[in-house]
C-alpha positions as CSV (number, residue, x, y, z in Angstrom):
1,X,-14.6,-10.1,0.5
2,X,-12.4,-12.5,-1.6
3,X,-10.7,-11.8,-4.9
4,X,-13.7,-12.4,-7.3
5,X,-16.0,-9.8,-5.7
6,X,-13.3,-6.5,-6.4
7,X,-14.0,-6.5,-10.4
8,X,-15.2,-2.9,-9.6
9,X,-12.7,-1.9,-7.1
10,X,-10.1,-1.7,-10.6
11,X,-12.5,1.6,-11.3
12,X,-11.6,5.4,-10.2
13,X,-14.2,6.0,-7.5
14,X,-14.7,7.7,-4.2
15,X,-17.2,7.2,-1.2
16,X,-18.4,9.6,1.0
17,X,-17.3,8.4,4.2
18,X,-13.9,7.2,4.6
19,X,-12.6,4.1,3.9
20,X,-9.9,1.5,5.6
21,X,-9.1,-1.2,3.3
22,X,-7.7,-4.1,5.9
23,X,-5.8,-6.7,3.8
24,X,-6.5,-10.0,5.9
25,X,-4.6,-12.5,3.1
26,X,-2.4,-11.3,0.1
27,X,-2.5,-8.0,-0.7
28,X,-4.0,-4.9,-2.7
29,X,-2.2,-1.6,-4.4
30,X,-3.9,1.7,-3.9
31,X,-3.9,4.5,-6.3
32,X,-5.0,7.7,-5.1
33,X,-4.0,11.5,-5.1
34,X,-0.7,11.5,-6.2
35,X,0.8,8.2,-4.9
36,X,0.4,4.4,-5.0
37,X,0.1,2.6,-1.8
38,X,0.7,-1.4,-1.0
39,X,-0.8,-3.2,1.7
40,X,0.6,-6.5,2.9
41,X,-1.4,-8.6,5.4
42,X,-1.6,-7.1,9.1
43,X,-1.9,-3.1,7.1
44,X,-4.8,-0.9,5.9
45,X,-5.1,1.7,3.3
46,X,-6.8,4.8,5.0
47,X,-8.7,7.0,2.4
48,X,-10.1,9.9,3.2
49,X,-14.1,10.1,2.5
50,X,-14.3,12.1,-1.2
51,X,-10.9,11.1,-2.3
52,X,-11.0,9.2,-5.9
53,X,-9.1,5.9,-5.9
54,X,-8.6,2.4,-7.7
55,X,-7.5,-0.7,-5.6
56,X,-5.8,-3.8,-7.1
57,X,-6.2,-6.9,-5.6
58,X,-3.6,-9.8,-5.9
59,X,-5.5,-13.3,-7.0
60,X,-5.0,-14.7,-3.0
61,X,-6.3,-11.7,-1.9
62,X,-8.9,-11.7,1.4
63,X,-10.2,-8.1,2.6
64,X,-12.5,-6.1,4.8
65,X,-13.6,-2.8,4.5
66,X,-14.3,-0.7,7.6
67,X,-16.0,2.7,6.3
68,X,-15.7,5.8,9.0
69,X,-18.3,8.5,9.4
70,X,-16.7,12.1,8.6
71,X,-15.7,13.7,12.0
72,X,-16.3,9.9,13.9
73,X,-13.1,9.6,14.6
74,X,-9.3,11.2,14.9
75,X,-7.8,10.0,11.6
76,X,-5.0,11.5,9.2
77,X,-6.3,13.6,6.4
78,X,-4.6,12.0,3.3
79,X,-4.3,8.6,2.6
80,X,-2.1,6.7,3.8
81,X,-0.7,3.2,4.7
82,X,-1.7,1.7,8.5
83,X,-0.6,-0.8,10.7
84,X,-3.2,-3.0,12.4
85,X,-2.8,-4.8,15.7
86,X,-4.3,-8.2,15.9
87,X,-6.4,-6.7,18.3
88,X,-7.6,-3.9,16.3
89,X,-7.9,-6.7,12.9
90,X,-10.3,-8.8,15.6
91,X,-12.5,-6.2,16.3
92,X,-13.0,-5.0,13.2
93,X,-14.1,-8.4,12.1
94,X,-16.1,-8.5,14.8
95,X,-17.9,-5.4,13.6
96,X,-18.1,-6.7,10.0
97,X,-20.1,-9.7,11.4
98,X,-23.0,-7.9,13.1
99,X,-26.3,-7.4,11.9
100,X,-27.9,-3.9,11.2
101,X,-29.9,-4.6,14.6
102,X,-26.8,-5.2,16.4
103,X,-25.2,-2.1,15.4
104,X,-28.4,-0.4,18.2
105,X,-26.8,-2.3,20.7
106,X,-24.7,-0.3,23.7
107,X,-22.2,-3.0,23.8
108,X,-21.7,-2.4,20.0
109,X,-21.7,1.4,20.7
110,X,-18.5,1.1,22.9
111,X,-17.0,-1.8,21.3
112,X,-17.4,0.2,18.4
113,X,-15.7,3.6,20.1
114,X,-12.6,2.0,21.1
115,X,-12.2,0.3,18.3
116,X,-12.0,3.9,16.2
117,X,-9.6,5.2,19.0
118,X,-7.4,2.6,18.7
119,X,-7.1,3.1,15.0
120,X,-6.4,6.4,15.7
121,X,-3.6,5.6,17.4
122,X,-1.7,3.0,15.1
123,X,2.1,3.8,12.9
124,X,2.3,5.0,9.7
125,X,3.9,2.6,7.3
126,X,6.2,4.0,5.0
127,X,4.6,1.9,1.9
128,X,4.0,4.8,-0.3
129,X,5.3,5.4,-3.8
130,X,4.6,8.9,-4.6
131,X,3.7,9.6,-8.3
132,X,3.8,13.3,-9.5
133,X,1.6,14.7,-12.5
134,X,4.4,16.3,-14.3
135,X,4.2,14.6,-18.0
136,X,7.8,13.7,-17.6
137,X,7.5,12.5,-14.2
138,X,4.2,10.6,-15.2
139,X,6.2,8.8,-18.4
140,X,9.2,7.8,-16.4
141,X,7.2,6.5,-13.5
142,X,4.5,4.8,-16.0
143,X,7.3,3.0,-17.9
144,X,9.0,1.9,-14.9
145,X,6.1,0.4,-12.9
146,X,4.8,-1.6,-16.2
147,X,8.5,-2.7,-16.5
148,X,10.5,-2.3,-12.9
149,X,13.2,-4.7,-14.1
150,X,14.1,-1.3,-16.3
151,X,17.8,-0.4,-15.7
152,X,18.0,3.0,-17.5
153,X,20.1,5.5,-15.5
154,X,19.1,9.4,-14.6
155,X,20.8,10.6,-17.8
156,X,19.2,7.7,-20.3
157,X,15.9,8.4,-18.9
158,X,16.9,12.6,-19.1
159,X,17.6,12.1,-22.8
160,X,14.4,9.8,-22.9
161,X,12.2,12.4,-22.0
162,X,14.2,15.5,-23.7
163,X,15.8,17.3,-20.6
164,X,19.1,17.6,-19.1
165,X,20.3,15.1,-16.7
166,X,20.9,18.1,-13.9
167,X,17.1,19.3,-14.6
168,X,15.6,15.6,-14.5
169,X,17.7,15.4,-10.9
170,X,16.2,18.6,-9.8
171,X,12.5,18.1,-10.9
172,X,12.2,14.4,-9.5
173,X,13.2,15.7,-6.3
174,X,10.6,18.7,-6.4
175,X,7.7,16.6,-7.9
176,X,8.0,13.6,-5.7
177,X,10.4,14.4,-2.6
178,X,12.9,12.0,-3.2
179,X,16.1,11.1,-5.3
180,X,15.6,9.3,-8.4
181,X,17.7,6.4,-6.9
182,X,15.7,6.3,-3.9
183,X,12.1,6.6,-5.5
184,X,13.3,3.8,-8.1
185,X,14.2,1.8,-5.0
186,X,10.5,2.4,-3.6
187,X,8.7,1.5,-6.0
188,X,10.8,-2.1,-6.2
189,X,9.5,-2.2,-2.6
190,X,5.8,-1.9,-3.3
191,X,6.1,-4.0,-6.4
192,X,8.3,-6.7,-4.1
193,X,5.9,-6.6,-1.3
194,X,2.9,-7.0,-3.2
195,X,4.0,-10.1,-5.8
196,X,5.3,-11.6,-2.7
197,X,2.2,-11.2,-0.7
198,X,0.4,-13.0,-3.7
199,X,3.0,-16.1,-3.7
200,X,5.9,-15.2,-5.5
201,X,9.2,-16.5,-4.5
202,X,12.1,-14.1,-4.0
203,X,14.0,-15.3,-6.3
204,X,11.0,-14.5,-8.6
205,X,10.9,-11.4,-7.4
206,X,14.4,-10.3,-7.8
207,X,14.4,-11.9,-11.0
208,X,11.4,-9.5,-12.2
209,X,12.7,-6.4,-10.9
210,X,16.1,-6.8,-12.5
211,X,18.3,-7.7,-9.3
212,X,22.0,-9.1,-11.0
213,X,21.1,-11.5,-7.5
214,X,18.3,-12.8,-5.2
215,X,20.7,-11.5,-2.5
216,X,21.3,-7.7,-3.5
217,X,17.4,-7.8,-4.1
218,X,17.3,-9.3,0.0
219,X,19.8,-6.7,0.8
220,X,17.6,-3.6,-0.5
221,X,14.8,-5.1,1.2
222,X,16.7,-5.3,4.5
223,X,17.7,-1.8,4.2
224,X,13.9,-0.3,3.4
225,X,12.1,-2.6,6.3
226,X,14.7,-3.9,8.7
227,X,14.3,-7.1,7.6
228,X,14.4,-10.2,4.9
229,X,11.5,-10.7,2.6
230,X,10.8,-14.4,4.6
231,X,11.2,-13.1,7.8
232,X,8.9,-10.2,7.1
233,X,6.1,-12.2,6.0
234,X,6.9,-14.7,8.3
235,X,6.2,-12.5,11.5
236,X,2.5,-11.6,10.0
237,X,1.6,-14.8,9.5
238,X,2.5,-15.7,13.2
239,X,0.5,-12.5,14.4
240,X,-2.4,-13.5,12.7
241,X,-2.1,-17.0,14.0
242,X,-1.8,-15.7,17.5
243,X,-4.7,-13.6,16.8
């Protein structure tokens, strides 16, 4: 599916069996449960069957949808952000081009079979930007991801939301599992990786999430992934090609 067929996909809604969304161009953000997920090319968002969530698409954006049978197959029970294996991104399309009298077929039984243990059996990426339901948590995190290039320290953002700075420490930790330095951090991750998965330059980038420099904006990103923004699209492009 390309761009113009997920007006729909914007919506709250769930499905019965699970879902992987597997982004083949650009990429999509995932809200669901208590977190927002990105997937970049060469991932998939795993959603467990009965779990409400909304999926936006950037305007490049190619997908496929693989939907898994409750019980069909050893997969985590919260959502969650995937890796996928050009091998495991082949079959799949493989499987989204047969027919419903195909999917009869033995071959297609097996094929099918190892395709689901293999997805079983692929990393966790750490793309997830958990959002807590606390009202203060919800304002701060609401403000910041419709404005990330927000610079407001712990204490502004205390005062802000009328609590001390020492309580807004302790309650961002409890609600969401991380520092408020740290979560701020991730959420300029999924917001980086998903502009720049829809064309954005880096200097764009760090220029929209408030970076004094393209360079410290590089530098965070090297610290979260291992590696620079080019270099990290860079090596999906050439697994894809390869694929």
């Amino acid at each position: 599916m390309d761009f113009a067929d997920y007006e729909a996909e914007g919506l709250l809604h769930q499905h019965r069996q699970g879902q992987l969304i597997v982004a083949l161009h650009g990429a999509v953000t995932c809200r669901a449960e208590s977190g927002v997920w990105i997937v970049p090319p060469d991932c998939g968002f795993w959603v467990p069957g009965g779990v409400p969530h909304s999926n936006q698409v950037t305007s490049n954006a190619r997908l496929t949808y693989l939907f898994v049978e409750p019980g069909a197959a050893m997969l985590p029970a919260e959502c969650c952000t995937l890796s996928v294996s050009p091998m495991l991104r082949e079959m799949i399309l493989r499987v989204a081009e047969l027919s419903e009298s195909d999917a009869r077929d033995a071959h297609v039984d097996r094929l099918v079979r190892v395709m689901l243990d293999e997805l079983a059996l692929m990393p966790r990426e750490g793309l997830e930007l958990p959002i807590s339901d606390h009202p203060k948590i919800a304002l701060i995190a609401a403000a910041l991801l419709a404005d990330p290039s927000d610079r407001r320290t712990l204490g502004q953002w205390a005062e802000h939301v009328a609590v001390s700075e020492r309580s807004l420490k302790r309650l961002m930790v409890q609600q969401t599992g991380l520092s408020f330095g740290r979560w701020r951090r991730q959420l300029h991750l999924v917001i980086a990786l998903r502009e720049l998965a829809g064309g954005a330059t880096v200097q764009q980038v760090a220029g929209d999430l408030g970076y004094e420099s393209t360079t410290a904006f590089i530098v965070m990103f090297r610290k979260a992934l291992g590696t620079t923004p080019s270099r990290y699209f860079a090596d999906r492009l050439l697994s894809a090609e390869r694929a």
